[in-house]
N, C-alpha and C positions, 0 to 999 in steps of 0.2 A: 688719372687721379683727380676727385672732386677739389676745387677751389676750397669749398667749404664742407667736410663733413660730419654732422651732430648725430652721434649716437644714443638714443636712452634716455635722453634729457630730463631729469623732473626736478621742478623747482615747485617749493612748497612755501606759505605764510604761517606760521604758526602767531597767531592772535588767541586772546582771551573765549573765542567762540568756539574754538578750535583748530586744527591744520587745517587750511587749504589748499587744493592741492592743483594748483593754477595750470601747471604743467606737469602731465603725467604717463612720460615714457614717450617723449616725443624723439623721431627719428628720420633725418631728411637729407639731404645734398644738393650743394650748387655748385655746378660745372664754370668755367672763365665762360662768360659774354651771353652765357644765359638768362634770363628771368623765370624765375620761381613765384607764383603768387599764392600767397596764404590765406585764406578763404575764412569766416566763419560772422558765427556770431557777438554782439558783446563777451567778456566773459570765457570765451572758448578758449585763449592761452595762448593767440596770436600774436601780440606785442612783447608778452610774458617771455616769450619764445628769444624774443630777438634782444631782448633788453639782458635778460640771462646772458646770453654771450658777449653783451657787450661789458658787461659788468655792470649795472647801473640799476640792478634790484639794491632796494633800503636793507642792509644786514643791520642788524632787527629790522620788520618781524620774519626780510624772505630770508630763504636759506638754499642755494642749490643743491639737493640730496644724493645726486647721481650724474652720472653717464660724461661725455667728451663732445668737444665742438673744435675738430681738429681743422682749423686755419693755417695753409701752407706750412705743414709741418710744426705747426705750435698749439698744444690746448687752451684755447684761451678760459677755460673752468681752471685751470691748475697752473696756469701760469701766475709772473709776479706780478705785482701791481705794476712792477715797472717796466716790464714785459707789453704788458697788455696797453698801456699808456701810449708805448712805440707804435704800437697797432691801429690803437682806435684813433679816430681823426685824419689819420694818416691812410692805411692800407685800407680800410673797414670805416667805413662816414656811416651815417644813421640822419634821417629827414623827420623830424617829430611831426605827430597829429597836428597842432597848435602852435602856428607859428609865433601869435602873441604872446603868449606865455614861456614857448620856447624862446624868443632873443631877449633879450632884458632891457627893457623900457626905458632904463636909465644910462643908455650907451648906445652912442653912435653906431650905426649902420659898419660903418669904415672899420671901427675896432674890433667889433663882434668879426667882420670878415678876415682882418689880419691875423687875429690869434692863431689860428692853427698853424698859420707859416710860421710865424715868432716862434711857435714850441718846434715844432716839428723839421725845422729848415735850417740852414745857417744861412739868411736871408736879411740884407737889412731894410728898415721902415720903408723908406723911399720906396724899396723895389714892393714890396707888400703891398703897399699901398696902389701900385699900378698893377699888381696881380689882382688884386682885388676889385681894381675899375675893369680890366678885363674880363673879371670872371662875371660881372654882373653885367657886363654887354653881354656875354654869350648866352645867358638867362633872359633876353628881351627885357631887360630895365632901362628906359629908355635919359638920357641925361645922365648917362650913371655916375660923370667926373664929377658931378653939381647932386646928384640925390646919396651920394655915398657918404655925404655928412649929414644927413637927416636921420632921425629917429623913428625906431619899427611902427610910433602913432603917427606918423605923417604918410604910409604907405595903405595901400588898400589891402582887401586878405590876399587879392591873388598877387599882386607884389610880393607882399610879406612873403610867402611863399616860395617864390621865386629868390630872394635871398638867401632862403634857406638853404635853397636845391645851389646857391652859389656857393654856399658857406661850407656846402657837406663837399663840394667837387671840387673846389680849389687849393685840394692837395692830390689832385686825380688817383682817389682812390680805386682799388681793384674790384672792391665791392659797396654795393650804396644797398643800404637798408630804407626804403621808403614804406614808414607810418602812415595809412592812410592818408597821402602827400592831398587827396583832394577834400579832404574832410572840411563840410562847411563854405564851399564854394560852387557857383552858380555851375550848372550842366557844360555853359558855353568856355567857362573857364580851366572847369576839370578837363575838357578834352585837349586844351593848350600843356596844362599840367604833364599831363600822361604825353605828349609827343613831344614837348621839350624834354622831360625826360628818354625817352628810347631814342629820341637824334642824338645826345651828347652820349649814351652807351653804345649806340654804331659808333661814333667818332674818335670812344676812347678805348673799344672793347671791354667795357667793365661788364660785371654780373651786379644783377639786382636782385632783390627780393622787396614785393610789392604784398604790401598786408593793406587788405581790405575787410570790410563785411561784406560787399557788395559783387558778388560773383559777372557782375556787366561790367565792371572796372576792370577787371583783369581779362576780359576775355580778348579784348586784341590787343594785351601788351604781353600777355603772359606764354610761355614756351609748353611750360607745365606747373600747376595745381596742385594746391595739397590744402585739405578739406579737414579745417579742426571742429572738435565738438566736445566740452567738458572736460578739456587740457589734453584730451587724444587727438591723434591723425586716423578721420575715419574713411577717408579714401584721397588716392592719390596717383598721377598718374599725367600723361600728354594733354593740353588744356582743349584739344579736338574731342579725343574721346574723353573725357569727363564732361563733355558737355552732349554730345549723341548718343555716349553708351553709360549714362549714371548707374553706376554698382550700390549707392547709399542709398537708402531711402531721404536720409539730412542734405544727401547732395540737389534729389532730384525736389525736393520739398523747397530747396534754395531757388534751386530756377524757377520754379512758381511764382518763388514772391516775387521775381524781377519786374517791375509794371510796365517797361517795355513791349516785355513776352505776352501780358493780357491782351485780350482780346475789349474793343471796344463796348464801354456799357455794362461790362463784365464788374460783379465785387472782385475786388481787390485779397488774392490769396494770404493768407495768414498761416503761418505754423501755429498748431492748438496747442496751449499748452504753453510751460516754463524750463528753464534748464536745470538739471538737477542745482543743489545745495553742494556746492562745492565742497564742502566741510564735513559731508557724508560720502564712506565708501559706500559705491556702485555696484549690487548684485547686477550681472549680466549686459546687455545693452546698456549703456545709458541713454540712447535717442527711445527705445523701445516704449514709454511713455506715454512720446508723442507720436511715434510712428503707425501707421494705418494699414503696415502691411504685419507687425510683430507678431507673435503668436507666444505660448506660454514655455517655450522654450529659450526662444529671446532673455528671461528674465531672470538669468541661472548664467553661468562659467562665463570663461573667458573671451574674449573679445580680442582678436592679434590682426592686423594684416596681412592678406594672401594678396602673392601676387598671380598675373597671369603669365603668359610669354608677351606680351606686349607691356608687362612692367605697372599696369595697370593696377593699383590693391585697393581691395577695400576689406574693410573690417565688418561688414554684415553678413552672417551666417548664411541668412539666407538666400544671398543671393549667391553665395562659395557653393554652396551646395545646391545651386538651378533650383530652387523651390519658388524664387520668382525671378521676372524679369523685368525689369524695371524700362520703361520708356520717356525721354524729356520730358516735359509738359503736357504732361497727359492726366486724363481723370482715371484711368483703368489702373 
Protein backbone atom coordinates (compact mmCIF):
# COMPACT_ATOMS: atom_id res chain seq x y z
CA UNK A 1 0.00 0.00 0.00
CA UNK A 2 1.22 3.43 -1.29
CA UNK A 3 2.46 5.95 1.61
CA UNK A 4 0.78 8.40 -0.44
CA UNK A 5 -1.93 7.95 -2.99
CA UNK A 6 -3.59 11.01 -5.02
CA UNK A 7 -6.31 10.06 -7.41
CA UNK A 8 -7.82 12.61 -10.06
CA UNK A 9 -6.61 15.55 -8.42
CA UNK A 10 -7.92 18.94 -10.07
CA UNK A 11 -7.72 22.10 -8.56
CA UNK A 12 -8.90 25.13 -10.36
CA UNK A 13 -8.64 29.29 -9.81
CA UNK A 14 -11.62 30.81 -10.86
CA UNK A 15 -10.48 34.62 -11.40
CA UNK A 16 -12.15 37.48 -13.26
CA UNK A 17 -10.44 36.09 -16.59
CA UNK A 18 -11.73 32.96 -16.15
CA UNK A 19 -11.10 29.28 -14.56
CA UNK A 20 -7.82 28.13 -14.47
CA UNK A 21 -7.33 24.96 -14.41
CA UNK A 22 -3.80 24.78 -12.75
CA UNK A 23 -4.44 21.05 -11.99
CA UNK A 24 -6.17 18.89 -14.24
CA UNK A 25 -6.79 15.29 -13.38
CA UNK A 26 -3.66 14.61 -11.87
CA UNK A 27 -2.93 11.03 -10.56
CA UNK A 28 0.33 9.55 -8.74
CA UNK A 29 1.78 7.46 -5.71
CA UNK A 30 4.48 7.48 -3.11
CA UNK A 31 5.66 4.29 -1.73
CA UNK A 32 7.68 4.68 2.22
CA UNK A 33 11.52 5.66 1.45
CA UNK A 34 11.04 6.48 -2.14
CA UNK A 35 11.61 9.65 -4.05
CA UNK A 36 9.18 10.74 -6.72
CA UNK A 37 10.36 13.70 -8.80
CA UNK A 38 8.01 15.99 -10.54
CA UNK A 39 9.29 17.34 -13.62
CA UNK A 40 8.08 20.27 -15.70
CA UNK A 41 7.83 23.53 -16.68
CA UNK A 42 6.66 27.07 -14.98
CA UNK A 43 3.00 26.84 -15.02
CA UNK A 44 2.60 23.08 -15.50
CA UNK A 45 0.80 22.29 -11.90
CA UNK A 46 3.86 21.03 -10.03
CA UNK A 47 3.67 22.93 -6.83
CA UNK A 48 -0.06 23.34 -7.42
CA UNK A 49 -0.03 19.68 -7.00
CA UNK A 50 1.45 19.46 -3.65
CA UNK A 51 0.26 22.70 -2.01
CA UNK A 52 -3.48 21.19 -2.86
CA UNK A 53 -2.80 18.45 -0.42
CA UNK A 54 -1.25 20.30 1.75
CA UNK A 55 -3.97 22.55 2.17
CA UNK A 56 -2.44 25.94 1.55
CA UNK A 57 -4.26 26.99 -1.95
CA UNK A 58 -5.89 30.82 -1.14
CA UNK A 59 -10.01 29.56 -0.98
CA UNK A 60 -10.96 32.39 -2.95
CA UNK A 61 -9.93 32.24 -5.94
CA UNK A 62 -8.60 28.15 -5.78
CA UNK A 63 -11.00 25.72 -5.22
CA UNK A 64 -10.10 21.93 -5.30
CA UNK A 65 -12.90 20.28 -7.69
CA UNK A 66 -12.19 16.74 -7.49
CA UNK A 67 -10.46 13.45 -6.77
CA UNK A 68 -8.59 12.05 -3.11
CA UNK A 69 -4.87 12.24 -1.87
CA UNK A 70 -5.18 9.38 0.52
CA UNK A 71 -2.27 9.72 3.26
CA UNK A 72 -2.02 6.49 5.54
CA UNK A 73 -5.46 5.89 5.51
CA UNK A 74 -6.69 9.81 5.77
CA UNK A 75 -8.02 12.12 2.69
CA UNK A 76 -6.32 14.96 3.39
CA UNK A 77 -8.88 16.96 0.40
CA UNK A 78 -11.94 15.89 2.82
CA UNK A 79 -10.35 15.84 5.98
CA UNK A 80 -10.92 18.48 8.99
CA UNK A 81 -8.92 21.34 9.32
CA UNK A 82 -8.17 19.84 12.31
CA UNK A 83 -7.19 16.70 10.95
CA UNK A 84 -5.03 17.87 8.51
CA UNK A 85 -3.25 20.32 11.09
CA UNK A 86 -2.21 16.73 13.05
CA UNK A 87 -0.71 15.97 9.80
CA UNK A 88 1.10 18.60 8.08
CA UNK A 89 4.35 19.74 9.95
CA UNK A 90 4.29 16.71 11.69
CA UNK A 91 3.84 13.45 9.49
CA UNK A 92 3.98 15.50 5.90
CA UNK A 93 6.77 18.66 6.15
CA UNK A 94 6.96 20.74 2.82
CA UNK A 95 10.58 22.72 1.83
CA UNK A 96 9.29 26.09 -0.10
CA UNK A 97 11.08 27.60 -3.29
CA UNK A 98 12.32 30.80 -1.25
CA UNK A 99 13.58 30.33 1.75
CA UNK A 100 13.68 34.35 2.29
CA UNK A 101 10.24 34.82 1.97
CA UNK A 102 9.53 31.50 3.33
CA UNK A 103 11.02 32.21 7.33
CA UNK A 104 9.84 35.63 8.47
CA UNK A 105 12.42 38.22 8.61
CA UNK A 106 11.24 39.41 11.87
CA UNK A 107 11.90 36.22 14.06
CA UNK A 108 14.66 34.45 15.15
CA UNK A 109 16.02 31.54 13.56
CA UNK A 110 15.41 29.53 17.16
CA UNK A 111 11.53 30.30 17.15
CA UNK A 112 10.91 29.73 13.52
CA UNK A 113 12.60 26.03 14.41
CA UNK A 114 10.88 25.47 17.69
CA UNK A 115 7.24 26.01 16.53
CA UNK A 116 6.56 22.86 15.16
CA UNK A 117 7.54 21.00 18.44
CA UNK A 118 5.43 23.47 20.62
CA UNK A 119 2.34 22.43 18.31
CA UNK A 120 2.86 19.20 17.57
CA UNK A 121 4.87 17.64 20.75
CA UNK A 122 4.20 17.75 24.44
CA UNK A 123 7.69 19.06 24.56
CA UNK A 124 8.96 21.91 26.79
CA UNK A 125 11.20 25.18 25.43
CA UNK A 126 14.45 24.12 26.95
CA UNK A 127 14.11 20.65 25.34
CA UNK A 128 13.09 22.40 21.69
CA UNK A 129 15.34 24.57 21.98
CA UNK A 130 18.17 21.81 21.97
CA UNK A 131 16.25 19.85 19.27
CA UNK A 132 16.54 22.45 17.29
CA UNK A 133 20.42 23.11 17.81
CA UNK A 134 20.65 19.50 16.95
CA UNK A 135 18.65 19.56 14.00
CA UNK A 136 20.61 22.45 12.53
CA UNK A 137 24.02 20.55 13.20
CA UNK A 138 22.56 17.59 11.26
CA UNK A 139 21.96 20.20 8.32
CA UNK A 140 25.86 21.38 8.31
CA UNK A 141 25.17 24.84 10.07
CA UNK A 142 28.01 25.36 11.50
CA UNK A 143 28.00 27.23 15.29
CA UNK A 144 24.50 26.34 15.32
CA UNK A 145 24.33 26.92 19.50
CA UNK A 146 25.49 30.79 18.63
CA UNK A 147 23.77 31.10 14.85
CA UNK A 148 20.27 29.82 16.07
CA UNK A 149 19.71 33.27 17.61
CA UNK A 150 20.30 35.02 14.33
CA UNK A 151 18.00 36.21 11.82
CA UNK A 152 17.04 34.45 8.11
CA UNK A 153 19.09 38.22 6.83
CA UNK A 154 22.29 37.30 8.62
CA UNK A 155 22.41 33.85 6.75
CA UNK A 156 23.44 33.20 3.06
CA UNK A 157 20.88 31.46 0.49
CA UNK A 158 22.44 28.23 0.95
CA UNK A 159 22.16 28.36 4.77
CA UNK A 160 18.89 29.76 4.64
CA UNK A 161 18.11 26.80 2.94
CA UNK A 162 19.36 24.55 4.97
CA UNK A 163 17.29 25.79 7.92
CA UNK A 164 14.53 25.10 6.13
CA UNK A 165 15.47 21.45 5.31
CA UNK A 166 15.95 21.77 9.55
CA UNK A 167 12.67 23.23 10.18
CA UNK A 168 10.69 20.79 7.83
CA UNK A 169 12.70 17.53 9.62
CA UNK A 170 12.69 18.25 13.09
CA UNK A 171 9.61 16.57 13.64
CA UNK A 172 10.95 13.60 11.43
CA UNK A 173 8.41 13.38 9.16
CA UNK A 174 7.30 10.40 6.93
CA UNK A 175 7.25 12.36 3.97
CA UNK A 176 9.18 15.78 3.00
CA UNK A 177 7.87 17.63 0.02
CA UNK A 178 10.90 19.48 -1.52
CA UNK A 179 9.78 22.82 -3.65
CA UNK A 180 12.60 23.26 -5.94
CA UNK A 181 14.85 23.08 -2.54
CA UNK A 182 17.73 24.39 -5.09
CA UNK A 183 16.10 27.19 -6.65
CA UNK A 184 18.37 30.20 -6.93
CA UNK A 185 21.55 28.73 -5.66
CA UNK A 186 25.08 28.26 -7.21
CA UNK A 187 25.60 24.53 -9.15
CA UNK A 188 28.38 23.87 -6.25
CA UNK A 189 25.70 24.32 -3.62
CA UNK A 190 22.66 22.74 -5.23
CA UNK A 191 24.67 19.39 -5.34
CA UNK A 192 25.19 19.88 -1.33
CA UNK A 193 21.36 20.46 -1.26
CA UNK A 194 20.27 17.42 -2.94
CA UNK A 195 22.82 14.89 -0.98
CA UNK A 196 21.97 16.43 2.41
CA UNK A 197 18.90 15.67 1.53
CA UNK A 198 18.94 11.85 0.46
CA UNK A 199 21.52 11.11 3.55
CA UNK A 200 19.00 12.26 6.14
CA UNK A 201 16.07 10.13 4.03
CA UNK A 202 18.59 6.97 4.10
CA UNK A 203 18.92 7.70 7.91
CA UNK A 204 15.37 8.17 8.53
CA UNK A 205 13.64 6.13 5.77
CA UNK A 206 11.42 8.94 4.88
CA UNK A 207 9.74 9.22 1.17
CA UNK A 208 10.28 12.45 -0.71
CA UNK A 209 8.92 14.06 -3.49
CA UNK A 210 11.35 16.47 -5.38
CA UNK A 211 9.58 19.11 -7.80
CA UNK A 212 11.81 20.60 -10.12
CA UNK A 213 11.72 22.21 -13.67
CA UNK A 214 15.03 20.94 -14.19
CA UNK A 215 14.98 17.24 -15.27
CA UNK A 216 19.24 17.08 -14.36
CA UNK A 217 18.06 17.90 -10.69
CA UNK A 218 16.22 14.85 -10.26
CA UNK A 219 18.12 12.53 -12.26
CA UNK A 220 20.27 11.10 -9.49
CA UNK A 221 18.07 11.80 -6.60
CA UNK A 222 14.96 10.51 -8.16
CA UNK A 223 13.63 6.62 -8.06
CA UNK A 224 10.85 7.59 -10.57
CA UNK A 225 9.52 10.66 -12.57
CA UNK A 226 6.37 12.06 -13.31
CA UNK A 227 6.49 14.55 -16.20
CA UNK A 228 3.65 17.42 -15.88
CA UNK A 229 2.45 19.71 -18.93
CA UNK A 230 -0.67 22.19 -18.62
CA UNK A 231 -1.84 20.79 -15.15
CA UNK A 232 -1.67 16.90 -16.77
CA UNK A 233 0.84 14.07 -16.03
CA UNK A 234 2.13 13.33 -19.53
CA UNK A 235 4.49 10.56 -18.75
CA UNK A 236 5.64 8.79 -16.01
CA UNK A 237 7.42 5.99 -15.10
CA UNK A 238 11.18 4.52 -13.48
CA UNK A 239 13.57 7.74 -13.67
CA UNK A 240 16.28 5.11 -15.91
CA UNK A 241 13.79 4.56 -18.43
CA UNK A 242 12.26 7.95 -18.79
CA UNK A 243 15.30 9.13 -19.48
CA UNK A 244 16.70 6.26 -22.27
CA UNK A 245 13.35 5.24 -23.55
CA UNK A 246 11.33 8.97 -23.71
CA UNK A 247 7.50 8.04 -24.54
CA UNK A 248 6.67 12.11 -24.70
CA UNK A 249 7.80 14.11 -27.19
CA UNK A 250 7.61 17.36 -23.90
CA UNK A 251 9.81 14.56 -22.24
CA UNK A 252 12.41 14.20 -24.80
CA UNK A 253 12.19 18.15 -25.87
CA UNK A 254 13.15 18.62 -21.86
CA UNK A 255 16.32 16.69 -22.17
CA UNK A 256 17.41 18.79 -24.98
CA UNK A 257 17.19 21.69 -23.10
CA UNK A 258 19.37 20.27 -20.34
CA UNK A 259 22.93 22.44 -21.22
CA UNK A 260 24.81 19.76 -19.76
CA UNK A 261 23.59 17.22 -22.42
CA UNK A 262 24.88 19.96 -25.50
CA UNK A 263 27.30 19.40 -27.18
CA UNK A 264 30.16 22.06 -27.17
CA UNK A 265 29.74 25.28 -29.51
CA UNK A 266 26.38 23.99 -30.09
CA UNK A 267 23.09 26.90 -29.83
CA UNK A 268 21.47 26.18 -26.88
CA UNK A 269 18.13 23.94 -27.43
CA UNK A 270 14.79 25.89 -26.88
CA UNK A 271 11.21 24.40 -26.89
CA UNK A 272 9.28 26.71 -29.84
CA UNK A 273 6.71 27.96 -28.79
CA UNK A 274 4.34 28.84 -25.45
CA UNK A 275 2.18 26.77 -23.10
CA UNK A 276 -1.36 26.89 -23.83
CA UNK A 277 -3.64 29.60 -21.83
CA UNK A 278 -4.64 27.95 -19.05
CA UNK A 279 -8.07 29.55 -18.89
CA UNK A 280 -8.81 27.77 -22.19
CA UNK A 281 -10.08 24.07 -22.71
CA UNK A 282 -7.74 22.03 -24.73
CA UNK A 283 -8.88 20.35 -27.90
CA UNK A 284 -6.58 17.33 -28.12
CA UNK A 285 -2.81 17.28 -27.29
CA UNK A 286 -2.07 20.20 -25.58
CA UNK A 287 2.03 19.98 -26.23
CA UNK A 288 0.85 19.14 -30.02
CA UNK A 289 1.60 23.05 -30.73
CA UNK A 290 4.88 22.88 -29.95
CA UNK A 291 5.52 19.38 -30.81
CA UNK A 292 7.61 18.45 -34.04
CA UNK A 293 6.52 15.04 -34.31
CA UNK A 294 2.27 15.94 -34.07
CA UNK A 295 0.16 15.43 -36.85
CA UNK A 296 -3.41 16.51 -37.39
CA UNK A 297 -4.92 13.96 -35.49
CA UNK A 298 -2.98 15.14 -32.33
CA UNK A 299 -5.32 18.10 -32.31
CA UNK A 300 -8.85 16.23 -31.65
CA UNK A 301 -9.97 13.68 -28.40
CA UNK A 302 -8.67 12.65 -25.53
CA UNK A 303 -5.47 12.46 -24.08
CA UNK A 304 -5.35 9.53 -20.92
CA UNK A 305 -2.13 7.53 -19.91
CA UNK A 306 -1.35 4.09 -21.01
CA UNK A 307 0.76 2.22 -19.32
CA UNK A 308 3.26 -0.56 -20.44
CA UNK A 309 4.13 -3.80 -18.45
CA UNK A 310 7.17 -1.91 -17.08
CA UNK A 311 4.53 0.68 -15.67
CA UNK A 312 6.00 3.08 -17.75
CA UNK A 313 2.89 5.71 -19.38
CA UNK A 314 2.76 8.13 -21.35
CA UNK A 315 -0.04 10.18 -22.60
CA UNK A 316 1.13 10.62 -26.56
CA UNK A 317 -0.89 8.85 -28.91
CA UNK A 318 1.53 8.49 -30.99
CA UNK A 319 3.86 6.80 -29.52
CA UNK A 320 0.81 4.15 -27.84
CA UNK A 321 0.31 3.33 -31.09
CA UNK A 322 4.38 2.85 -32.47
CA UNK A 323 3.73 5.42 -35.07
CA UNK A 324 6.93 6.88 -33.65
CA UNK A 325 9.81 6.17 -31.69
CA UNK A 326 11.23 8.53 -29.81
CA UNK A 327 15.10 8.55 -28.97
CA UNK A 328 17.08 10.90 -26.10
CA UNK A 329 18.76 13.69 -27.43
CA UNK A 330 18.62 13.13 -30.80
CA UNK A 331 17.81 15.49 -33.89
CA UNK A 332 15.74 12.38 -35.75
Amino acid sequence: MPLLDVRNLRTYFHTRGGITRAVDGVSFHVDKGETLGIVGESGSGKSVTCYSMMGLIPQPPGRIEGGEAIFGGTDLLSCSDEELRSIRGRRVAMIFQDPMTSLNPFMRVEDQLIEPLMIHQDISKADAIKRAIESLEEVGVPEAEKRIRSYPHEFSGGMRQRVMIAMALITKPELLIADEPTTALDVTVQAQILELIANLQKERGMAVVLISHDLGVVAGAADRIMVMYSGKVVETGETESVFYNPRHPYNRALQKSIPSLQQKGEELYTIPGMPPDPTQIVEGCAFAPRCEFADEACKSGLYELKASASEHATSCKRTQNKEIILTPNANG
